[in-house]
PAGU-528779 format. One record per atom (N, C-alpha, C): atom name; residue number from 1; chain; residue in one letter; x, y, z. Coordinates in nm, 2 decimals, always signed. Example, Ala and Ser with C-alpha at 12.3 -4.5 7.8 and 13.67 -1.06 7.14 Angstrom:
BEGIN
+------+------+-------+------+--------+--------+--------+
| name | resi | chain | resn |     xx |     yy |     zz |
+------+------+-------+------+--------+--------+--------+
|    N |    1 |     A |    A |  +1.32 |  -0.57 |  +0.78 |
|   CA |    1 |     A |    A |  +1.23 |  -0.45 |  +0.78 |
|    C |    1 |     A |    A |  +1.32 |  -0.33 |  +0.78 |
|    N |    2 |     A |    S |  +1.28 |  -0.22 |  +0.71 |
|   CA |    2 |     A |    S |  +1.37 |  -0.11 |  +0.71 |
|    C |    2 |     A |    S |  +1.29 |  +0.00 |  +0.79 |
+------+------+-------+------+--------+--------+--------+
This chain:
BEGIN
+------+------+-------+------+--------+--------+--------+
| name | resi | chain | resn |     xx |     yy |     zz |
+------+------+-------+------+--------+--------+--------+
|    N |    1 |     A |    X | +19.25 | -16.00 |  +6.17 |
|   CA |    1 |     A |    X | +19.31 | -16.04 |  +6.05 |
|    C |    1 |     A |    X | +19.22 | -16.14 |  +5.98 |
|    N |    2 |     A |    X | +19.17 | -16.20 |  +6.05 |
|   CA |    2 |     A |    X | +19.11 | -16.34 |  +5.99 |
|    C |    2 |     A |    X | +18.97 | -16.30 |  +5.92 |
|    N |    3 |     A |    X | +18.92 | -16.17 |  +6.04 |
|   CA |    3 |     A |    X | +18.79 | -16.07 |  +5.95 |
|    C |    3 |     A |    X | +18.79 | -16.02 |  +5.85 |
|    N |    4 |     A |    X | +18.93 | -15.99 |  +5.79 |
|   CA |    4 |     A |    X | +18.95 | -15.88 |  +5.67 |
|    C |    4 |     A |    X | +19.00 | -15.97 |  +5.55 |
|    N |    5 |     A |    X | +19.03 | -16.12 |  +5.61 |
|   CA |    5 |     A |    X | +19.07 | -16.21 |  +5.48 |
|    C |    5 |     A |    X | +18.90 | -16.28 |  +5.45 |
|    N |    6 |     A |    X | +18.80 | -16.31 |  +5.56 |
|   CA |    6 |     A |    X | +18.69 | -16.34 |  +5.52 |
|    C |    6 |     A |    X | +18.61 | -16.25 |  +5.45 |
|    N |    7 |     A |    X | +18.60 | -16.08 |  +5.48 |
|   CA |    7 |     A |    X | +18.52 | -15.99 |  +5.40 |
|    C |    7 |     A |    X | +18.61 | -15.98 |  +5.25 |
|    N |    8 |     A |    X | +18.75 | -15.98 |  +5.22 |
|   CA |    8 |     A |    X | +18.82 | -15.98 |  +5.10 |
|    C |    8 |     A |    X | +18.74 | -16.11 |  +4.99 |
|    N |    9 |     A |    X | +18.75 | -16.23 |  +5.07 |
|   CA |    9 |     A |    X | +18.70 | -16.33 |  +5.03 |
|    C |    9 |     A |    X | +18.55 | -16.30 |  +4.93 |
|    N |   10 |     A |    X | +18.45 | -16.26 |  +5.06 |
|   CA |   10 |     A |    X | +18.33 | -16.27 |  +5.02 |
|    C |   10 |     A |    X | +18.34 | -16.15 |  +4.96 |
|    N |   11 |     A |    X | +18.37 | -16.01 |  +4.91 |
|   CA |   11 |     A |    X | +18.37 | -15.90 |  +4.85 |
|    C |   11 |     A |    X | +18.43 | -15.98 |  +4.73 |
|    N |   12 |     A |    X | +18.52 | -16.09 |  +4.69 |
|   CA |   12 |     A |    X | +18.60 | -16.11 |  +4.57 |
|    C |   12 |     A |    X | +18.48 | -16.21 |  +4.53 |
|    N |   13 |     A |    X | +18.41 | -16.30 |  +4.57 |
|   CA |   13 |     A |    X | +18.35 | -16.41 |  +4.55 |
|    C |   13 |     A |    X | +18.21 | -16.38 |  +4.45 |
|    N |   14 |     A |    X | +18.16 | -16.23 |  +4.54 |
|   CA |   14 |     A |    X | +18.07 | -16.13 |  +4.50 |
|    C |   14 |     A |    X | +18.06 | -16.11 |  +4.42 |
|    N |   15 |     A |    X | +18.17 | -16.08 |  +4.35 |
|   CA |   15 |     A |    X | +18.21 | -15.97 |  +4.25 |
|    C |   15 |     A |    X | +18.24 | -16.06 |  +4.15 |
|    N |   16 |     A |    X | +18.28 | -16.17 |  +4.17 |
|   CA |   16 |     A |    X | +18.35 | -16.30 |  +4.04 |
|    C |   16 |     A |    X | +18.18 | -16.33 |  +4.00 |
|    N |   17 |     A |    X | +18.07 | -16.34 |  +4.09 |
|   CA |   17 |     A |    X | +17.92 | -16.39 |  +4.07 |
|    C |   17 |     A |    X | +17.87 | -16.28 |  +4.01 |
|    N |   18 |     A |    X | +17.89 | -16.14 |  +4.03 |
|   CA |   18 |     A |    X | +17.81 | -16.06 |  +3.92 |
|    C |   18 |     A |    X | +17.89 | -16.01 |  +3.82 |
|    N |   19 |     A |    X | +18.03 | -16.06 |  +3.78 |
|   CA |   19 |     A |    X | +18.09 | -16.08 |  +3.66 |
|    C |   19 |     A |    X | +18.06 | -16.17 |  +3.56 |
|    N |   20 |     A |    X | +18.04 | -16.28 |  +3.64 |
|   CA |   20 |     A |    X | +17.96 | -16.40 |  +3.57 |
|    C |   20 |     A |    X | +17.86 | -16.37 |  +3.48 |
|    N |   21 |     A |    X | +17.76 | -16.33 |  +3.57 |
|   CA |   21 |     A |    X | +17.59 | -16.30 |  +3.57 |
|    C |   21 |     A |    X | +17.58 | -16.16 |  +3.43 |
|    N |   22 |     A |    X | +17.69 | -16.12 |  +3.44 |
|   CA |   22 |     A |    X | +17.72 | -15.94 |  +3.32 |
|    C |   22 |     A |    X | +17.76 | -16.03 |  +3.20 |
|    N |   23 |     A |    X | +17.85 | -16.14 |  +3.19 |
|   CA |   23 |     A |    X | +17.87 | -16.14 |  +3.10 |
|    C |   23 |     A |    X | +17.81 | -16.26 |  +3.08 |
|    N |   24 |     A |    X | +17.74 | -16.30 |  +3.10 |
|   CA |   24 |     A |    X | +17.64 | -16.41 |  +3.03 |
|    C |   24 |     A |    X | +17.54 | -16.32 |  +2.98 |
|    N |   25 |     A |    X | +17.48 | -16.23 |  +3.01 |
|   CA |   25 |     A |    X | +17.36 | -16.17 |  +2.98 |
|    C |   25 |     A |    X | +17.45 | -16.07 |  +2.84 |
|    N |   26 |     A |    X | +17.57 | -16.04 |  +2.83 |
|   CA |   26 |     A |    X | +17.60 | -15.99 |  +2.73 |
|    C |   26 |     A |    X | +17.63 | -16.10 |  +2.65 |
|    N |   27 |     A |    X | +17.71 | -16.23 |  +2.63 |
|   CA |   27 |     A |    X | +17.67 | -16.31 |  +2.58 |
|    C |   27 |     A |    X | +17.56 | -16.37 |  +2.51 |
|    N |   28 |     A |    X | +17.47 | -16.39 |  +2.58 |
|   CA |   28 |     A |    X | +17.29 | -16.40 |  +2.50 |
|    C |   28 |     A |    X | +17.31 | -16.28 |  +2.38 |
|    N |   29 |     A |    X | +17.31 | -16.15 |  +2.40 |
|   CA |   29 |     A |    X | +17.28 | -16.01 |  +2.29 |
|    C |   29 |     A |    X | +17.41 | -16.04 |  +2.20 |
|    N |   30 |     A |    X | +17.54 | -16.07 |  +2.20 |
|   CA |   30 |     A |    X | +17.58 | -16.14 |  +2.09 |
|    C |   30 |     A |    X | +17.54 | -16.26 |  +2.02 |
|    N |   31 |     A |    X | +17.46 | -16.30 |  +2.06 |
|   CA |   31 |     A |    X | +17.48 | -16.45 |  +2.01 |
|    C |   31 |     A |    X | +17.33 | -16.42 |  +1.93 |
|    N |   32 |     A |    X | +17.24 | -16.32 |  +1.98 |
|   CA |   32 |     A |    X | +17.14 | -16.24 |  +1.91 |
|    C |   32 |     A |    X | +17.13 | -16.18 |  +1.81 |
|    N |   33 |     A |    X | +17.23 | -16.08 |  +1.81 |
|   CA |   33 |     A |    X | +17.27 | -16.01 |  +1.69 |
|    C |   33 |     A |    X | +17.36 | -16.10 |  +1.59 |
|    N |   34 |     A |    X | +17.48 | -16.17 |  +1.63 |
|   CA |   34 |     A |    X | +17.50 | -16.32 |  +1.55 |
|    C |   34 |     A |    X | +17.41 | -16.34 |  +1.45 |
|    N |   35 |     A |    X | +17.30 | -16.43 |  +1.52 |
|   CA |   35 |     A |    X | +17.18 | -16.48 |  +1.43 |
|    C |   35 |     A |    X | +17.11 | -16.39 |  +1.38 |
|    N |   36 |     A |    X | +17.08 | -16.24 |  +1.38 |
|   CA |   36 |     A |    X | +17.01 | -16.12 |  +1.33 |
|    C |   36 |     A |    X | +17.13 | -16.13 |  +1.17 |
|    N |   37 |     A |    X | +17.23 | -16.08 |  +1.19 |
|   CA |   37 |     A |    X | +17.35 | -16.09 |  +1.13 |
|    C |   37 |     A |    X | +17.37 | -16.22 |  +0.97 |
|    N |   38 |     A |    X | +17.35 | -16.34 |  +1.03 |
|   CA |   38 |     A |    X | +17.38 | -16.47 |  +1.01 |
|    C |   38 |     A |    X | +17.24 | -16.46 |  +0.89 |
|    N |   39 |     A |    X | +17.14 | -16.43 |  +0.94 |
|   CA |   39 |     A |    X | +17.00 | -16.42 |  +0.86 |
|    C |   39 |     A |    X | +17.01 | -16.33 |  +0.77 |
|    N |   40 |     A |    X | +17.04 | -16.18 |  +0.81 |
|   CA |   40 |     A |    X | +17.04 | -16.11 |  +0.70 |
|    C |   40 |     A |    X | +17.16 | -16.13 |  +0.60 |
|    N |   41 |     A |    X | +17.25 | -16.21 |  +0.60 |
|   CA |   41 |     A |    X | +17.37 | -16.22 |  +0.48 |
|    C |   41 |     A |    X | +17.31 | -16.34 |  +0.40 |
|    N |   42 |     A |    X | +17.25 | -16.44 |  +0.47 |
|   CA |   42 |     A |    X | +17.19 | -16.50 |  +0.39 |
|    C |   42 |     A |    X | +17.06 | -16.51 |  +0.28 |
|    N |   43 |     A |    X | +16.99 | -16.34 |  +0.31 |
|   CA |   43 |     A |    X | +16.90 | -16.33 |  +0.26 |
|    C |   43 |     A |    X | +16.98 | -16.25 |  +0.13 |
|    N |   44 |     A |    X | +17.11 | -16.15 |  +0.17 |
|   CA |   44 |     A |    X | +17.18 | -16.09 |  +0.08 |
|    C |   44 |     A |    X | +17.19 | -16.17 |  -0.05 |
|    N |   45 |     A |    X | +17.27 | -16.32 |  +0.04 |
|   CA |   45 |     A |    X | +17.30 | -16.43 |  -0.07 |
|    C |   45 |     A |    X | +17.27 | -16.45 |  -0.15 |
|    N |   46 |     A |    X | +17.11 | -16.49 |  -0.12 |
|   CA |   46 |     A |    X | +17.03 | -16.51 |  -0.19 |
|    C |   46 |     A |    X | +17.02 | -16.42 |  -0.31 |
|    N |   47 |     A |    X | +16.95 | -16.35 |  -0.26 |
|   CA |   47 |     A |    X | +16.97 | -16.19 |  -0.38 |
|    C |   47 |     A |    X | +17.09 | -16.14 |  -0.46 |
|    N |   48 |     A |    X | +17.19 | -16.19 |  -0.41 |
|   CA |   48 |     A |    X | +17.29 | -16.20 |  -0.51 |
|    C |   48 |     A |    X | +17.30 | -16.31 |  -0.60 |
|    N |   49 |     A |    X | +17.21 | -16.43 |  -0.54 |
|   CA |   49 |     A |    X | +17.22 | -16.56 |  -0.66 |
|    C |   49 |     A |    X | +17.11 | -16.51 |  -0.78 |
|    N |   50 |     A |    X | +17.02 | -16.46 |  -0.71 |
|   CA |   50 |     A |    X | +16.92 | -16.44 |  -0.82 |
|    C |   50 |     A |    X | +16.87 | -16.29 |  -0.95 |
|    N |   51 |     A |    X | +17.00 | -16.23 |  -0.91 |
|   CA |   51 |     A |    X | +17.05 | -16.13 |  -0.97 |
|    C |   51 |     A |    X | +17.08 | -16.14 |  -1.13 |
|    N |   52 |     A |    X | +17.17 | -16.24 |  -1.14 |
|   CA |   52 |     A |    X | +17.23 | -16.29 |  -1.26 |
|    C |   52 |     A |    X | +17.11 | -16.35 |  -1.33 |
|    N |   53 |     A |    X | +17.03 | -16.40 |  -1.30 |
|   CA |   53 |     A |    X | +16.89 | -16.47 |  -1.35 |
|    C |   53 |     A |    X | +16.78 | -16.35 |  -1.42 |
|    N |   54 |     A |    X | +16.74 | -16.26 |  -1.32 |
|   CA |   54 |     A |    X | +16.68 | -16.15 |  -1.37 |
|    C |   54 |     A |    X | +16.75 | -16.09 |  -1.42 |
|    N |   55 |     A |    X | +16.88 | -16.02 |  -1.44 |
|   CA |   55 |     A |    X | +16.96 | -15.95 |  -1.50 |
|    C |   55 |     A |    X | +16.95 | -16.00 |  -1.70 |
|    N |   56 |     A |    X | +16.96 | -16.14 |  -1.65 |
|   CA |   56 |     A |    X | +16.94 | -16.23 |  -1.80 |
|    C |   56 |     A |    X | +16.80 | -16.20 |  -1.90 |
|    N |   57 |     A |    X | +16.71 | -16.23 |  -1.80 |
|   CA |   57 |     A |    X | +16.55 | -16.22 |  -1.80 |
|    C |   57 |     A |    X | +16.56 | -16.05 |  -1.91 |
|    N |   58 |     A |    X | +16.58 | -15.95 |  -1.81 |
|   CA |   58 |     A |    X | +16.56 | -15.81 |  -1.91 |
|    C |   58 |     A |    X | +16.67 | -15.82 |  -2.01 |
|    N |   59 |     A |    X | +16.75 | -15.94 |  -2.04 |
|   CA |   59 |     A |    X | +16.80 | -15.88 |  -2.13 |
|    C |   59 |     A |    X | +16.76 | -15.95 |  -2.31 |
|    N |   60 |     A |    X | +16.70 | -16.08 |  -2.24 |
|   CA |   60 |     A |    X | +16.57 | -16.15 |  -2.31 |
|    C |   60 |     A |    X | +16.45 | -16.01 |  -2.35 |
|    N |   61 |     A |    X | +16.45 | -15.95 |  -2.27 |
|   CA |   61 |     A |    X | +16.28 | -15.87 |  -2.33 |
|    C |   61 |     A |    X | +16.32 | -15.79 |  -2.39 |
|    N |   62 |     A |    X | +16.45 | -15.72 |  -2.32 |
|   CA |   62 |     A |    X | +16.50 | -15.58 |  -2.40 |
|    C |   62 |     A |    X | +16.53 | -15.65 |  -2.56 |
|    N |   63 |     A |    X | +16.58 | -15.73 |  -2.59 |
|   CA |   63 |     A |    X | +16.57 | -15.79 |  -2.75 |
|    C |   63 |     A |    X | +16.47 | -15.81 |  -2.81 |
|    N |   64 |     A |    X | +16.37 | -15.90 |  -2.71 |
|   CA |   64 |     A |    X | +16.24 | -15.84 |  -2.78 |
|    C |   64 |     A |    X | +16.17 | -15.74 |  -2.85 |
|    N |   65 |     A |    X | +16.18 | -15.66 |  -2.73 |
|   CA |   65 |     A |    X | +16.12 | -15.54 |  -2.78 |
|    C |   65 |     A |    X | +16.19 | -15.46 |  -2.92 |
|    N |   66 |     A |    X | +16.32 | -15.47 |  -2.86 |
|   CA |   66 |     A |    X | +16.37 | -15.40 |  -3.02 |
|    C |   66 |     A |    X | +16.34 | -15.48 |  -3.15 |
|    N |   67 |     A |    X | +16.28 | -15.63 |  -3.14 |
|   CA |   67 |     A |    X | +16.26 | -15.68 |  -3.25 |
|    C |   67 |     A |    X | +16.14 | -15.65 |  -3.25 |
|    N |   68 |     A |    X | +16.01 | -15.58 |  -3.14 |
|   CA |   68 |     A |    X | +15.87 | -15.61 |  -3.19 |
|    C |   68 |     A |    X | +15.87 | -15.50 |  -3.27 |
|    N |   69 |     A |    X | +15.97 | -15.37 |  -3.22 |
|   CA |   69 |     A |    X | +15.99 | -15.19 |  -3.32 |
|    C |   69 |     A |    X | +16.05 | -15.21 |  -3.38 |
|    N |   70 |     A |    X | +16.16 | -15.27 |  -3.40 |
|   CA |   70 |     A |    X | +16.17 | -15.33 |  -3.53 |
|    C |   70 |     A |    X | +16.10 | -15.38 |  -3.68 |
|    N |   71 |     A |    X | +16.03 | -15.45 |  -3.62 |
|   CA |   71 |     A |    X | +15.92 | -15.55 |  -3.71 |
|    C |   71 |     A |    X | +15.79 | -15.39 |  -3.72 |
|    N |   72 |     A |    X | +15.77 | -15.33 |  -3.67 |
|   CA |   72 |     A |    X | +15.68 | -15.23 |  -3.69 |
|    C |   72 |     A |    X | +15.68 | -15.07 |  -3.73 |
|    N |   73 |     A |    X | +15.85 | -15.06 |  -3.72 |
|   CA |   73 |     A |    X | +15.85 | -15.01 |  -3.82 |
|    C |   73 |     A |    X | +15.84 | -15.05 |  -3.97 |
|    N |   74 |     A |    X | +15.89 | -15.13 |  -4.00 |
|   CA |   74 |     A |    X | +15.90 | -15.19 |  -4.12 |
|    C |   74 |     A |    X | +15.77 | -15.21 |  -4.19 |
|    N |   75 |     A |    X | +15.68 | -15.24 |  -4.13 |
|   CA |   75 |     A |    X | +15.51 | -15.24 |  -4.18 |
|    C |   75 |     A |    X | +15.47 | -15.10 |  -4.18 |
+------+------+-------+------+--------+--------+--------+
């Protein structure tokens, strides 16, 4: 009796230590992809702040230009 509660023991003890050991190592690859994740939205961000800026920018030239064909047709 006392053999089959010590092997239960060390078979449960076992198994709680390479439960441990699985989910730490899957832990680290989330917390990897997290910051893979975390980086690329912030680069998105970015690119979405600077959108409205360029978007402004061609609409500055595109006026231009219809004023430089403008101005040359006319001569």
């Amino acid at each position: 009796m006392l053999e089959t509660i010590l092997t239960a023991t060390v078979t449960g003890a076992v198994t709680l230590i390479g439960i441990l050991i699985a989910n730490g190592k899957a832990q680290a690859v989330t917390d990897t992809k997290l910051e893979e994740l975390t980086r690329e939205v912030r680069e998105h961000n970015n690119f979405a702040k600077r959108m409205p800026v360029v978007e402004e920018k061609i609409k500055v030239i595109n006026h231009r230009i219809d004023d430089l064909e403008s101005y040359h047709k006319g001569t």
